[in-house]
MDAnalysis code that builds the backbone (N, CA, C; Angstrom):
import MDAnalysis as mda
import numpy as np

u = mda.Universe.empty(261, n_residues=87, atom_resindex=np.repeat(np.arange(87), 3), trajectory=True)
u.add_TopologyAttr("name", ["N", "CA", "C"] * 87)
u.add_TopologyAttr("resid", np.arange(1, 88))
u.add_TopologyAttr("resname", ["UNK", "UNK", "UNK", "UNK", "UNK", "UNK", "UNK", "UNK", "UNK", "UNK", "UNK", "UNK", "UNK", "UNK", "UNK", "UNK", "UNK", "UNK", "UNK", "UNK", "UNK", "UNK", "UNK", "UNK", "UNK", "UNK", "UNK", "UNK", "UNK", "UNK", "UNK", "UNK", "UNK", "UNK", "UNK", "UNK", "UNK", "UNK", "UNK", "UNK", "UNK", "UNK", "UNK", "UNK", "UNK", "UNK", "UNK", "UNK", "UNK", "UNK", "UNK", "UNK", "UNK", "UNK", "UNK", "UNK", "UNK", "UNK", "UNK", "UNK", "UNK", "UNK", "UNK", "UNK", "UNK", "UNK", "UNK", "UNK", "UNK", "UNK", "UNK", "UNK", "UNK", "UNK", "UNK", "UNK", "UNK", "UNK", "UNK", "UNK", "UNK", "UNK", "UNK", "UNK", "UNK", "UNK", "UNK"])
u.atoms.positions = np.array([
    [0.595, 118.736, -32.494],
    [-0.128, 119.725, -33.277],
    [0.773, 120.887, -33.690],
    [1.675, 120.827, -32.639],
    [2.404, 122.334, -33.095],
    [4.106, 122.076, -33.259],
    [4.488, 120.432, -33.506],
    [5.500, 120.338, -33.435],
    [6.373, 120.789, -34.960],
    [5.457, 121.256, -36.003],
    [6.431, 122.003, -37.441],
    [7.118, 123.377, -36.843],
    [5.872, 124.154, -35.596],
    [6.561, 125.334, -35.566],
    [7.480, 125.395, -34.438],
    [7.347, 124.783, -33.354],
    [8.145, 124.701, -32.760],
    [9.814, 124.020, -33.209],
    [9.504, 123.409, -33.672],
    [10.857, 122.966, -34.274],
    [11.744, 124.211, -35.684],
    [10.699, 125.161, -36.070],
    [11.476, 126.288, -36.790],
    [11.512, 126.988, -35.631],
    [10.986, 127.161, -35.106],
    [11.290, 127.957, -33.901],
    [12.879, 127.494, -33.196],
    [13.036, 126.456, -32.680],
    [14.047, 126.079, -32.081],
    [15.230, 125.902, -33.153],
    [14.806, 125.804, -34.551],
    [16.040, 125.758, -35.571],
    [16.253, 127.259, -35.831],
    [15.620, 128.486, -36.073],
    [15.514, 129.880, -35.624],
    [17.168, 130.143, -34.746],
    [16.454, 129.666, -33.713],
    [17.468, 130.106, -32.148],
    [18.535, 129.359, -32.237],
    [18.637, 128.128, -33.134],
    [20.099, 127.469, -32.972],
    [20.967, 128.464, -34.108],
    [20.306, 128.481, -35.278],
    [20.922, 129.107, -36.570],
    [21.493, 130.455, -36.239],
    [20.710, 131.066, -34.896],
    [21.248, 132.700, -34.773],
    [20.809, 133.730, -35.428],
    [19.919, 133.201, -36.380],
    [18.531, 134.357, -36.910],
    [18.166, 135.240, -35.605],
    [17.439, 134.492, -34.612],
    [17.387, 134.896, -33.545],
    [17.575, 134.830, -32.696],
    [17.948, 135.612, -31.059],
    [18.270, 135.027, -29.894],
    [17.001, 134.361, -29.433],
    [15.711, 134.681, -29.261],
    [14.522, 134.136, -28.483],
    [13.529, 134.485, -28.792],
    [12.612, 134.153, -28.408],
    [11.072, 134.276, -28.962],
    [10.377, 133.536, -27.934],
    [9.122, 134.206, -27.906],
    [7.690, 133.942, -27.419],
    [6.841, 133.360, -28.140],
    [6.321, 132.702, -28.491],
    [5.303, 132.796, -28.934],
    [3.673, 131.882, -28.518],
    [2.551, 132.431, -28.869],
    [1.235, 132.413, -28.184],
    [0.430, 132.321, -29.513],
    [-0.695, 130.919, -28.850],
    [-1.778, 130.993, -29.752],
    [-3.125, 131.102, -29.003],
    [-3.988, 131.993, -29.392],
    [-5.867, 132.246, -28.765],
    [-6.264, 132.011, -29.603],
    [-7.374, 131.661, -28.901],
    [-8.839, 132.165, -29.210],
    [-9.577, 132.298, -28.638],
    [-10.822, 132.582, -28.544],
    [-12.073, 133.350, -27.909],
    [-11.983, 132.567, -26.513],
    [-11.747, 131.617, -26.273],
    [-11.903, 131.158, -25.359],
    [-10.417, 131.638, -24.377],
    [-9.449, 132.205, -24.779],
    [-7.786, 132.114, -24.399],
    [-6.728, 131.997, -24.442],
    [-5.933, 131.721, -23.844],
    [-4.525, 131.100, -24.715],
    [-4.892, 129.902, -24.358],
    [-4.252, 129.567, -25.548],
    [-4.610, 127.658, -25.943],
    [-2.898, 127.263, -25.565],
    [-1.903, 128.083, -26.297],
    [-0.921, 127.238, -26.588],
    [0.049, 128.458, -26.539],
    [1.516, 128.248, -25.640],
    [2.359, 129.180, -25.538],
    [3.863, 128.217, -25.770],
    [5.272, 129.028, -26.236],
    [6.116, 128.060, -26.494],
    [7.466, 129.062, -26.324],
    [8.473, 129.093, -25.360],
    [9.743, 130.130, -25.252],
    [10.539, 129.475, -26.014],
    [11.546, 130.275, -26.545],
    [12.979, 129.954, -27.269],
    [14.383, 130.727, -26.740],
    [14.967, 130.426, -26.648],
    [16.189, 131.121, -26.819],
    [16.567, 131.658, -25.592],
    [16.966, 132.862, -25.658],
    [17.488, 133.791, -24.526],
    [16.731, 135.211, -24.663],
    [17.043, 135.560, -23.857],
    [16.350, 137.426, -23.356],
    [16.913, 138.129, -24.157],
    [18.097, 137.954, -24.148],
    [19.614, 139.075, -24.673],
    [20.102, 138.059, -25.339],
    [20.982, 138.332, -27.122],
    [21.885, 137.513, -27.180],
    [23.005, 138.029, -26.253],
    [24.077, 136.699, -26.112],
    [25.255, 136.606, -25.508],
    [24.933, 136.323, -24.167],
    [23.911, 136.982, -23.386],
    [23.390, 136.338, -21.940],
    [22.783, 135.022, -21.880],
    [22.522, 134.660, -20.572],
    [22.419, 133.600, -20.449],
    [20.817, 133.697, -19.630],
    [19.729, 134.412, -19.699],
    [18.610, 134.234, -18.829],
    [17.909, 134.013, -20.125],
    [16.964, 133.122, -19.753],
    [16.512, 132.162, -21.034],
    [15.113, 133.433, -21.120],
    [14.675, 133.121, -22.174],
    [13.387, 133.681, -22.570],
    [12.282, 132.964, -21.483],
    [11.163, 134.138, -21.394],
    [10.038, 133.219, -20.425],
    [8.888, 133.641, -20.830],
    [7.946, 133.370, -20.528],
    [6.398, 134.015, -21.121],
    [6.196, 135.229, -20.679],
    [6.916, 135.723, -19.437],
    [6.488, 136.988, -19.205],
    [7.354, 138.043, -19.876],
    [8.565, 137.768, -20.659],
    [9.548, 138.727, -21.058],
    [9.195, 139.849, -21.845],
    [9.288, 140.732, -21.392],
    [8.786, 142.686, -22.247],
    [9.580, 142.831, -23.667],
    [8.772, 143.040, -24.656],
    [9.437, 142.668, -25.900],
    [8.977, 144.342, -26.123],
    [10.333, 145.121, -26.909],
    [9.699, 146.120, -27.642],
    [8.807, 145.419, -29.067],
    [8.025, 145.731, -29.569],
    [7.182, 145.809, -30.874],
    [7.203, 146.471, -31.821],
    [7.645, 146.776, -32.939],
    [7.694, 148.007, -33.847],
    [6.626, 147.468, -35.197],
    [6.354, 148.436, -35.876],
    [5.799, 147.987, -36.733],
    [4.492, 147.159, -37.005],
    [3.469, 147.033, -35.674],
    [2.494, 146.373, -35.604],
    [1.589, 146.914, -36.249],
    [1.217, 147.536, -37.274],
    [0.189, 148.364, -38.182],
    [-0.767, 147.419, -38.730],
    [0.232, 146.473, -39.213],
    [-0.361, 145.697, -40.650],
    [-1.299, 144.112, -39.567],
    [-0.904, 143.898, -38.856],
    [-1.133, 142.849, -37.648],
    [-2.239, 143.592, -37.190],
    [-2.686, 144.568, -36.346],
    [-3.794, 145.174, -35.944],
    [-4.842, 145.514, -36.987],
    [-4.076, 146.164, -38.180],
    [-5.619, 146.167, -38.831],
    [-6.211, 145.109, -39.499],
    [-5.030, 144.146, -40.029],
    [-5.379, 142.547, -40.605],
    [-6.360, 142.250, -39.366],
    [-6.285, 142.535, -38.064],
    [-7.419, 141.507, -37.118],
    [-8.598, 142.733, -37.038],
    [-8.366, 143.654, -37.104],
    [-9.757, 144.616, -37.221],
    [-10.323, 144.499, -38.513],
    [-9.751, 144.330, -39.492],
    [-10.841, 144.000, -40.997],
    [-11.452, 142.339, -40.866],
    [-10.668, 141.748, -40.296],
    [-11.131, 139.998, -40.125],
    [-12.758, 140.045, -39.072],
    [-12.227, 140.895, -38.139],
    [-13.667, 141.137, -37.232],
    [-14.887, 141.751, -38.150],
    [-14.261, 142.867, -38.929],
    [-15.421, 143.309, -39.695],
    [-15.974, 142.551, -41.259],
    [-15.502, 141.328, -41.338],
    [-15.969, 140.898, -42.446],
    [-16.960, 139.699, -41.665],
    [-16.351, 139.059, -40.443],
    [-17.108, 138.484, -39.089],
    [-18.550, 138.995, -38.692],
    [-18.251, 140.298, -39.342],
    [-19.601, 140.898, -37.951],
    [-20.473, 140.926, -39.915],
    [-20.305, 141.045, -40.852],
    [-20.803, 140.969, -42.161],
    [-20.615, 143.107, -42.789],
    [-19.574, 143.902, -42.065],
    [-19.679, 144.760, -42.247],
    [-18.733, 145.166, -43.060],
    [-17.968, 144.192, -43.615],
    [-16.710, 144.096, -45.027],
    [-16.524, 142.786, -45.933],
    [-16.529, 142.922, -46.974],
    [-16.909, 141.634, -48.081],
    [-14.994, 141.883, -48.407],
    [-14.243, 140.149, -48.301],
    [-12.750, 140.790, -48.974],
    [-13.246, 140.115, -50.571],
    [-13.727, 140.221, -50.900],
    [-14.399, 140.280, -52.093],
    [-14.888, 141.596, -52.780],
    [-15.439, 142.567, -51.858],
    [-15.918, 143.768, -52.486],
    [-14.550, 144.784, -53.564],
    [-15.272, 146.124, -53.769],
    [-15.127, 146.853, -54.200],
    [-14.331, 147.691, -53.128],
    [-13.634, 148.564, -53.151],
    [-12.729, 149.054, -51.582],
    [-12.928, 150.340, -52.478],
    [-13.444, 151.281, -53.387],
    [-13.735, 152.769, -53.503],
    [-14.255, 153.225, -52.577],
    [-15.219, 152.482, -51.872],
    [-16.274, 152.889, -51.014],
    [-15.158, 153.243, -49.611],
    [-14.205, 152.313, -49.832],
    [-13.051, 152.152, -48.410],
    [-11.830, 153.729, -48.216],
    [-12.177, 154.326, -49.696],
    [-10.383, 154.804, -49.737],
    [-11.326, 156.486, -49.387],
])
């Protein structure tokens, strides 16, 4: 099911785009599906793990993309509407 991304994932970490990555899929019920790449640090050698502390920058657009998805869910935003009413 998840072998397209895992495999950019692991072509990612060979190419040197990146040293490592996490990555995790939920839903309501949990994590369904988790997958490590790479290393912690480039140039070190301790591999990436599910528990590894990642700084985050820039999560703005990710938090409110899942807070407008809830509110079009709950019927309290149309992405169809008019957004005057929004600004």
């Amino acid at each position: 099911m998840y072998a397209g991304f895992e495999k950019a994932l692991e072509a990612a970490v060979a190419s040197g785009r990146i040293a490592g990555a996490v990555a995790a899929v939920a839903d309501r019920d949990g994590v369904t599906y988790t997958r490590e790449a790479g290393v912690r640090q480039a140039g070190e050698p301790a591999a990436m793990t599910q528990d590894t502390i990642f700084w985050l920058a820039s999560m703005t657009k990710a938090i409110v993309s899942v807070a407008a998805l809830r509110e079009v869910e709950a019927g309290r935003l149309s992405l169809d509407g008019d957004l005057s009413g929004l600004l």
